[in-house]
MARBA-118563 format. One record per residue (C-alpha): x negated, z negated, y. Coordinates in steps of 0.5 Angstrom, whole numbers, plus 500, padded with zeros to 3 digits. Layout:
REM MARBA-118563
XZY ...
This chain:
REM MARBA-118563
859050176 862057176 867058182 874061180 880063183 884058186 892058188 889057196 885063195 887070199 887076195 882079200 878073199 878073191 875081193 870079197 868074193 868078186 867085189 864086181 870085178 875087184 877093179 880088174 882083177 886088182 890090176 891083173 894082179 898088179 900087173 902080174 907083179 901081185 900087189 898088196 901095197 908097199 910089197 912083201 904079199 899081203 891081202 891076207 896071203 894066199 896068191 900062191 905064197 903072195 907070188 911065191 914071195 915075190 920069185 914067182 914060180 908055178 908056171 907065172 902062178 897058173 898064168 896069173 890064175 888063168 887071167 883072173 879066172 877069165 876075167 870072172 867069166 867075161 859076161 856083163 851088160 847090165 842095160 847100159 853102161 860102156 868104154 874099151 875101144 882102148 880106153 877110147 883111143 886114149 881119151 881122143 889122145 888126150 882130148 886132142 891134147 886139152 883142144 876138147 876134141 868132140 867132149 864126153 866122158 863124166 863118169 861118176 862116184 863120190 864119197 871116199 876110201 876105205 869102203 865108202 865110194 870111188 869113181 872118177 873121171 872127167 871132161 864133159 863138154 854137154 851133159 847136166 839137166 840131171 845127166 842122162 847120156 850113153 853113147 859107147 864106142 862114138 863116145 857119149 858119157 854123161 850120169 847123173 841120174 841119181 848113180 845111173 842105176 848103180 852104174 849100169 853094167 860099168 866098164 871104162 877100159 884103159 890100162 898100162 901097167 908096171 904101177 902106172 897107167 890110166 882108165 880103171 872102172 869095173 861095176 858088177 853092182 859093187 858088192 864090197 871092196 877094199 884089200 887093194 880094189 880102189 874103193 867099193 861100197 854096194 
């Protein structure tokens, strides 16, 4: 049986557990209004009493619980590497917005955090001579080639939440993340 997401579980727990998708159940939890900094639920609570604490009741808790237990069901790709079709739409709006409409997506890692790496983002006009490129949804995305294999299986997706908006990351290779799912180490 396939484990899931309990109410008795700790939300370091749920991280540790799932660090392949701490990415996306962090910002499930955020947007649920679960999150672990600068609030009153801490990654050592419980998602019951973490919620609980926030005025939440037993209905929003099963709801929260049903969403994160979807996430942990989604199936990978691990033969490539791909981009939301939201997470598209809003990367044409802000190339449009630079004039770079036609550019790829750098998609990368570097050295950072509590964990040991974080991804980032950035414009990329052509692809590097260590670049290998994946073309996902009509946009090519440029790896250097010494993190492709790590990468593999990677999500870009787009989201707009009450703690902001912006293009998340979710790698099944992760095999650790920090309490508040930024930084991951393999």
């Amino acid at each position: 049986m396939e484990q899931q997401i309990t109410r008795d579980m700790t939300i370091d727990d749920i991280f540790t557990r799932f660090p392949g998708k701490a990415q996306k159940l962090a910002q499930e939890m955020t947007n649920s209004g679960l999150h672990c900094v600068g609030c009153s639920a801490s990654t050592w609570e419980t998602v019951e009493a973490g919620m609980y604490s926030h005025g939440m009741e037993d209905e929003q808790i099963d709801n929260l619980l049903g969403k994160l237990n979807t996430i942990l069901a989604e199936k990978v790709d691990l033969a490539t590497i791909s981009i939301t079709e939201k997470a598209v739409q809003k990367y044409n709006e802000i190339l449009k917005e630079e004039g770079k409409i036609g550019w790829g997506m750098r998609l990368g890692e570097r050295a950072a955090g509590c964990s040991g790496f974080e991804f980032f983002l950035d414009f990329s006009e052509k692809p590097k001579l260590d670049d290998i490129t994946i073309q996902s949804n009509g946009i090519a995305l440029h790896i250097q080639q010494k993190s492709a294999d790590r990468m593999m299986g990677s999500v870009v997706d787009y989201v707009d939440g009450l703690q902001g908006a912006g293009f998340k990351i979710s790698n099944p290779n992760v095999k650790s993340s920090c309490g508040c799912g930024n930084s991951y180490g393999y």
